[in-house]
N, C-alpha and C positions, 0 to 999 in steps of 0.2 A: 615238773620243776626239777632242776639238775643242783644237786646238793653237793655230789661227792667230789672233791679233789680244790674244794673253796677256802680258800684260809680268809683273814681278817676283812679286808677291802676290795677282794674279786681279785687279788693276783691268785694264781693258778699253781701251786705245791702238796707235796707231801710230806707230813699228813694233813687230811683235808680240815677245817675249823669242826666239822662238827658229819654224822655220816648220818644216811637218810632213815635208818632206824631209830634214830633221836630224835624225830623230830616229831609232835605233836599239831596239825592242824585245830583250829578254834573258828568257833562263828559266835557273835555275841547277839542276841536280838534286840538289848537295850538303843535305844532313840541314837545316842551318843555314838555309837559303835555300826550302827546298820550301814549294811554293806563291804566292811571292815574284816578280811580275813587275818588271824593271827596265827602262825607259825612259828610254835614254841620248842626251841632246841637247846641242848645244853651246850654251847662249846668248848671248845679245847685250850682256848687262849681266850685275853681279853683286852692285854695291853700288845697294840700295835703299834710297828714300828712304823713313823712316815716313811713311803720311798725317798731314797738319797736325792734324787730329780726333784724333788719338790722341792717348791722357794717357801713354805710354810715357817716360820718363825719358833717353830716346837718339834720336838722328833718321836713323841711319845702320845697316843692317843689310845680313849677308849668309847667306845662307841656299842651302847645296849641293845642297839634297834637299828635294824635296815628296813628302809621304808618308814614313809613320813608321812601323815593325816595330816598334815599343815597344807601340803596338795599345792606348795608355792608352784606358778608354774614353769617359772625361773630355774630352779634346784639345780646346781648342777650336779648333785649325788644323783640325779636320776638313773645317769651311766650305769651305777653298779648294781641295778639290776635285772639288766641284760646278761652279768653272768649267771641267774639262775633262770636262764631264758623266761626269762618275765618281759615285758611290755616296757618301757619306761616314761610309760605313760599313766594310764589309768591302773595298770598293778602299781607302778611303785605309788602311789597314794591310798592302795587298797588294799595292797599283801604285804603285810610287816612281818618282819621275821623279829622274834623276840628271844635275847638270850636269859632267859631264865637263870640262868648261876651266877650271872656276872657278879654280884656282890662277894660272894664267897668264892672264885675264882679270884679275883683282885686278890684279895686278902691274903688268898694263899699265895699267888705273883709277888705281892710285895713284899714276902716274908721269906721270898726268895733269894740267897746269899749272889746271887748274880743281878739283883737290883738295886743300885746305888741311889735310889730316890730322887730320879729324873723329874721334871716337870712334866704331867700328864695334863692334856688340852680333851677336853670336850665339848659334845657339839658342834664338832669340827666336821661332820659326813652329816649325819641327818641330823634331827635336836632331842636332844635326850629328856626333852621337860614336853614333848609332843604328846596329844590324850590319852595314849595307849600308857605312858606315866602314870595315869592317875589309876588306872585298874594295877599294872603290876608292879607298882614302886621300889621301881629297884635303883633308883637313886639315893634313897636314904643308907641305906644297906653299901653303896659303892663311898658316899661322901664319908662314911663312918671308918671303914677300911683305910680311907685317904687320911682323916684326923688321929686315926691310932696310931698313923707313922708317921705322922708331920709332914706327909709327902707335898707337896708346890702343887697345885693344878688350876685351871682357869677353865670359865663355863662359857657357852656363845649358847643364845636362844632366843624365843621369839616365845616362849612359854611359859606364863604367869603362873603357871605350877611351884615355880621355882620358889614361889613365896612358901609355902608348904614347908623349905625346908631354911627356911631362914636361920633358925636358932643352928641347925648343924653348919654351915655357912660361917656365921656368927664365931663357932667353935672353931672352927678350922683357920678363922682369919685370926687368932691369938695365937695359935701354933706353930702355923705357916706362912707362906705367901701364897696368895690367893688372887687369881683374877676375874672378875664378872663384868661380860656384857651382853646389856641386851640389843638384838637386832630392831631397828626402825628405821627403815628406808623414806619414810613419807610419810605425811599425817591425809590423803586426799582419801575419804573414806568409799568414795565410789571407787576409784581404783585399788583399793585392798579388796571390796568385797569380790571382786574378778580375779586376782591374780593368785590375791592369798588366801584364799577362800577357809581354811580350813585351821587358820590363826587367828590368837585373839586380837582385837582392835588396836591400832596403834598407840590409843589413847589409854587402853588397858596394860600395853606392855609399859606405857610413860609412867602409868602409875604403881607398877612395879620397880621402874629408876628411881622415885622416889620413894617406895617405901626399902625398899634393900638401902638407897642412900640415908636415909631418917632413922636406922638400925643399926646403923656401924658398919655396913659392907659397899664400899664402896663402886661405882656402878656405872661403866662407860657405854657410850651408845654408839654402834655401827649402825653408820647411817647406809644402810644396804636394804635391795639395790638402790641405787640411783637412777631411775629407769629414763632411758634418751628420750625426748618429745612428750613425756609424761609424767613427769616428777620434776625434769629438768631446769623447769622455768625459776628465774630471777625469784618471784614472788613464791614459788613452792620451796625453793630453799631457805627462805627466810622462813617460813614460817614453819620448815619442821626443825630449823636447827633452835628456833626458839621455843616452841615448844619443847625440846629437846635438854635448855637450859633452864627452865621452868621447871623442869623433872629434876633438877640437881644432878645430870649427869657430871659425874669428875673429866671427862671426854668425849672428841665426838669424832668419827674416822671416817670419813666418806668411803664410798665403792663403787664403781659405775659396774652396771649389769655387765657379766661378762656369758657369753653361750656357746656352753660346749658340744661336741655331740652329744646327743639325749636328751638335753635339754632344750638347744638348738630348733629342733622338729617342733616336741610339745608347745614350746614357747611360739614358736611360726603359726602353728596352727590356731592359738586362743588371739595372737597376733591380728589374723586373715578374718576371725569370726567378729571383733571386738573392735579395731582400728585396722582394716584392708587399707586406707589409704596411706599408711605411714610402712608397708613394706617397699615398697622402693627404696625409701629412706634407709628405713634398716639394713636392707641388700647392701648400701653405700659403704652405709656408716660400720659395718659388720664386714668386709667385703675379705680383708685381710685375717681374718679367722675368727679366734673366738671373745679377740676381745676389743672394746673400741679405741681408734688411734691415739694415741700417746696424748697428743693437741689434746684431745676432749677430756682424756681422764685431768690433764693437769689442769686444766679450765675448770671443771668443777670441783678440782679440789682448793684449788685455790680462794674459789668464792664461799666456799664452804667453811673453810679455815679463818677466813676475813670476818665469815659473819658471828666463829664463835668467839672471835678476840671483841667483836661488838657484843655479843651477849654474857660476857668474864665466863667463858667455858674456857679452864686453864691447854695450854696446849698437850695437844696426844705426842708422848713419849713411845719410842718403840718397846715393845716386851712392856708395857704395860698392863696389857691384857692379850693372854699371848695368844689368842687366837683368832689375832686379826692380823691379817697379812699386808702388805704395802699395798698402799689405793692404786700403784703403777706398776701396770704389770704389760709389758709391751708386745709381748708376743708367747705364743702356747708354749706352758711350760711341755718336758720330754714326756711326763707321765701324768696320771692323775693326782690331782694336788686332794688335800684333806678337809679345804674349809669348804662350809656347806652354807650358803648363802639363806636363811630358813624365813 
């Protein structure tokens, strides 16, 4: 594994995020963890900058964990890690790099006379409430850093963990501004058990929108992905955006799957084993890169939008919760974007 000369997100400088003599390899034998390598390093930084090229709607991120056990096969963080010549496949759902300081790195960033207390967006690359959260909890320790300084930050996840820290949440939305949402692409529980295999139920993250909304933290839903010829149908959208409205989300923000390299491959290949009949389609519908034609994303976002003004889901404001980017995205951005589809 190639460690040295990595900063934040797989761009390539000096000095490197973190050098190969820091780093700690972990095997866990526990049920929850089998098969699960963790690679524990201190790094050097913790708040990244987005690339200027990104159309992401926030320029300040932090991100505890590379590599996801949520195993979505979609992800498009898979890309990054290929830079530590890993797989982007079965390593990244299997090799998590964990930054062990990140709490007390923050703390000292923030307290830094060159941090004007930007908005920091998380769960923007992989999800920060993913199971390897629950052994090293290093989100209580980063959201506590965040409430000491009244700094703005929003959370994106698909990880019912998140309830665990409710009360600090709670905390931080009297201080600051604060944004949460959770990911829920589809309530069709056979195709989660395939794609998202390694996330909790769609039904389990619904009843996290409700209990963070039932608590005073208010709690919008990206309905991500949107997956074409699988989620897509008339009657699939009704029924996860009502579901959806059932949970009390404050919002609901469509995304059609979009597949970049790295995820592209993994996703073709679960694509070929799962639904072979529907790659031609894809070829089609995919043909002009990585994301689907303009026509389609605005067609379901439009029915999407129609059905939340029929279920009183009030309308998605932008920078609402900032780390959901425009559902219309027409062609690849220059660089790798930040938000991680989970």
């Amino acid at each position: 594994m190639r460690w040295d000369n990595l900063t934040g997100d797989g761009e390539t400088a000096t000095p490197a995020l973190f050098a190969a003599d820091a780093v700690t390899t972990r095997t866990f034998e526990s049920p929850e963890f089998r098969g699960i390598t963790f690679h524990e390093v201190r790094a050097r930084s913790i708040v990244n900058r987005v690339p200027g090229a990104s159309r992401m709607p926030f320029e300040w991120t932090v991100n505890p964990y590379r590599g996801c056990t949520h195993a979505c096969v979609y992800c498009f963080a898979r890309k990054t890690h290929s830079y530590l010549d890993l797989d982007t496949g079965h390593d990244f759902d299997s090799q998590v790099v964990v930054k062990v300081n990140a709490p007390e790195l923050l703390r000292r960033e923030l307290a830094a006379p060159r941090w004007r207390g930007e908005h920091i967006a998380m769960g923007t690359n992989v999800d920060c409430y993913q199971r390897a959260e629950g052994r090293y909890q290093l989100m209580p320790g980063i959201l506590s850093a965040l409430v000491e300084r009244a700094n703005p930050f929003s959370i994106l996840t698909k990880g019912t963990l998140i309830l665990r820290d409710l009360e600090l949440l709670r905390r931080a939305a009297r201080v600051t501004d604060i944004g949460v949402s959770v990911s829920v692409g589809f309530t069709d529980s056979a195709l989660w058990r395939t794609v998202e295999p390694g996330t909790p139920s769609p039904e389990r993250r619904l009843d996290a929108v409700r209990t963070l909304s039932g608590h005073g933290v208010p709690c919008g839903v990206l309905m991500a992905p949107v997956i074409p010829f699988l989620s897509d149908s008339p009657e699939q959208l009704r029924a996860t955006v009502r579901a959806i409205a059932e949970a009390g989300a404050t919002s609901v923000t469509p995304l059609v799957l979009h597949l970049r390299p790295g995820a592209r491959e993994w996703f073709t290949a679960w694509l070929t084993r799962h639904h072979p009949r529907l790659l031609k389609r894809y070829d089609a519908l995919y043909d002009g890169g990585s994301y689907a034609p303009k026509w389609y994303q605005r067609r379901i976002t439009g029915m999407v939008h129609d059905l939340a003004a029929e279920y009183g889901i009030g309308p998605y404001e932008a920078g609402t919760h900032r780390a959901v980017p425009s559902p219309e995205t027409p062609t690849d951005p220059p660089g790798p974007a930040q938000l991680s589809l989970l």
